[in-house]
C-alpha positions as CSV (number, residue, x, y, z in Angstrom):
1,X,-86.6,-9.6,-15.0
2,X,-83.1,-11.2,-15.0
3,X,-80.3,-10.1,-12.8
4,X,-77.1,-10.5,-14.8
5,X,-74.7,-12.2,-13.1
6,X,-72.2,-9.2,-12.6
7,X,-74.8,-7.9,-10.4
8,X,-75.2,-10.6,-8.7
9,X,-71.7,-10.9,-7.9
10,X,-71.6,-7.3,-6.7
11,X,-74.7,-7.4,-4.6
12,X,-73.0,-10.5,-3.1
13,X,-69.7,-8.6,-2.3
14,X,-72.1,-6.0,-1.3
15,X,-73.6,-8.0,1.7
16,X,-70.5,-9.1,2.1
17,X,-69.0,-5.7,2.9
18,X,-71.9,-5.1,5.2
19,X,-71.7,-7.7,7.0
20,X,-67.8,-7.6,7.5
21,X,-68.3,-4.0,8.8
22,X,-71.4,-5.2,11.6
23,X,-69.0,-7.6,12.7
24,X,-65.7,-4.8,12.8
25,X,-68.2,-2.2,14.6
26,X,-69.3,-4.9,17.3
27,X,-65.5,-6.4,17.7
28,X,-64.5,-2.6,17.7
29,X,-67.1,-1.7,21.1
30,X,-65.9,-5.0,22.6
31,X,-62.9,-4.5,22.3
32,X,-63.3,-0.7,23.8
33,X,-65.0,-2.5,26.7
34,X,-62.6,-5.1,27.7
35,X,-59.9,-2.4,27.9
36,X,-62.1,-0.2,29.9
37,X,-63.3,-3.5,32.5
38,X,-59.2,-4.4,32.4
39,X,-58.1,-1.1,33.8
40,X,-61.0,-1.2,36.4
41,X,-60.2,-4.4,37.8
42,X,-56.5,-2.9,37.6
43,X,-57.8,0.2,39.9
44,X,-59.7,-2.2,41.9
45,X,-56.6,-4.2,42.7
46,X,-54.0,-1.0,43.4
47,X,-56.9,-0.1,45.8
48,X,-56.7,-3.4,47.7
49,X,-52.7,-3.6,47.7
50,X,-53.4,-0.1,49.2
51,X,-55.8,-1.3,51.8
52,X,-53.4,-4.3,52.8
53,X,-50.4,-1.5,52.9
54,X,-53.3,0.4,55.3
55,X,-54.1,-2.7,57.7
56,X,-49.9,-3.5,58.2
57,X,-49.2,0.0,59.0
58,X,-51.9,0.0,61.4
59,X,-50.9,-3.3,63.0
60,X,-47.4,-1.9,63.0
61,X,-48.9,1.6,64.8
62,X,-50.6,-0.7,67.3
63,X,-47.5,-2.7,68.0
64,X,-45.6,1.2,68.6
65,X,-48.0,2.2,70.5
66,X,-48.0,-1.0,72.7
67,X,-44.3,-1.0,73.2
68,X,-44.1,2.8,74.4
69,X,-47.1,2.0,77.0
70,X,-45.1,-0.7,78.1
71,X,-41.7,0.4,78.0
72,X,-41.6,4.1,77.4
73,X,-38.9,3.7,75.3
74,X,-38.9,6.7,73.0
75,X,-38.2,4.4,69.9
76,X,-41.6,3.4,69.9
77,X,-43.1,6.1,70.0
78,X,-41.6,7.2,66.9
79,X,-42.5,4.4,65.0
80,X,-46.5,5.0,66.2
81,X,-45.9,8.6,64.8
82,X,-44.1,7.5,61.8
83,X,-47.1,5.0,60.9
84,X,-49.9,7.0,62.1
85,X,-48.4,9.8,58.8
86,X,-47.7,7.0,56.8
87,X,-51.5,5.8,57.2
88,X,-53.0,9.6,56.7
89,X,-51.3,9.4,53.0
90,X,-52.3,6.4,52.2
91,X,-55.6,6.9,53.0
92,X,-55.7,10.2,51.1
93,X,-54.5,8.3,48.3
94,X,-57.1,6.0,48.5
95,X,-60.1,8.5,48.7
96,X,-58.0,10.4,45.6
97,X,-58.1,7.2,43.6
98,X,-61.3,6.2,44.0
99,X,-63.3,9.2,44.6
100,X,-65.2,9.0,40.6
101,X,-66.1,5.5,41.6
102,X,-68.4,3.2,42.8
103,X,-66.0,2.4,46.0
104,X,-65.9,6.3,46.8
105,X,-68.9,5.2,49.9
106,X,-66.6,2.3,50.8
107,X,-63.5,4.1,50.8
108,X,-65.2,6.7,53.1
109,X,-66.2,3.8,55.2
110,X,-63.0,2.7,55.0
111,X,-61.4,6.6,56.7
112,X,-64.1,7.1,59.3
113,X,-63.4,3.8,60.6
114,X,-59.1,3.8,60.2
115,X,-59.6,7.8,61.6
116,X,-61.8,6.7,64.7
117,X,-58.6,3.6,65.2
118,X,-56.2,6.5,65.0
119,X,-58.5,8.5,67.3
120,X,-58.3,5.9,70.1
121,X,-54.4,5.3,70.1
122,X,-54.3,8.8,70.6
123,X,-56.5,8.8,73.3
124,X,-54.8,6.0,74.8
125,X,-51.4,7.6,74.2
126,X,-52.7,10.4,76.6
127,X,-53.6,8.0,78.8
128,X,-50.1,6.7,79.4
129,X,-49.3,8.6,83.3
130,X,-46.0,10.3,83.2
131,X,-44.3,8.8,86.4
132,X,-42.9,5.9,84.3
133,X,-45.5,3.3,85.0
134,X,-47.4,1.8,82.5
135,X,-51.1,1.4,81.5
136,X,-50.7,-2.1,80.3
């Protein structure tokens, strides 16, 4: 049996067709993929800028904290207090943003060990005797 040559022409656009819409389908999901790893690395780094923006305001809590144990200069204090807030929202924001991911454990790491740091400046803070002399 002989395939006339019109046939042949269509089966050929035929596979053709087929073959252009494998290759549309599998660009298509790899496309969808990339987009959905490029806005997790993005999430991944807004976390980290927040964790840096965590770690300064602690060092700058520390450093208020240090100064009114030293001093007692009022000033200081305020800036501990002002920090210690500052760090309880970011932190929030972090457990918030990655709470339906797998850093939620990490970011829980992250608060129990930033709240037990928060826990001991207090505690030193109380420590600080009210007759003017200081602990340091």
């Amino acid at each position: 049996m002989k395939i006339s040559i019109g046939t042949k022409i269509g089966l050929g656009y035929g596979c053709a067709l087929i073959l252009l819409l494998i290759v549309s389908v599998t660009t298509y999901q790899n496309v969808h993929h990339g987009i959905e790893n490029a806005e997790w690395v993005a999430d991944a780094h807004s976390t980290i800028d927040e964790l840096g923006h965590v770690m300064l305001r602690m060092e700058n809590a520390e450093a208020g904290l240090r100064g009114y144990l030293v001093s007692g200069d009022q000033s200081y204090l305020d800036h501990y207090s002002n920090m210690v807030v500052s760090i309880d929202k970011d932190i929030a924001g972090i457990a918030e943003s990655t709470k339906d991911t797998n850093l939620a454990a990490v970011a829980n790491r992250i608060q129990s060990v930033v709240s037990s740091k928060c826990n001991l400046m207090k505690e030193e803070l109380q420590l600080k005797p009210s007759s003017g002399l200081s602990i340091a």
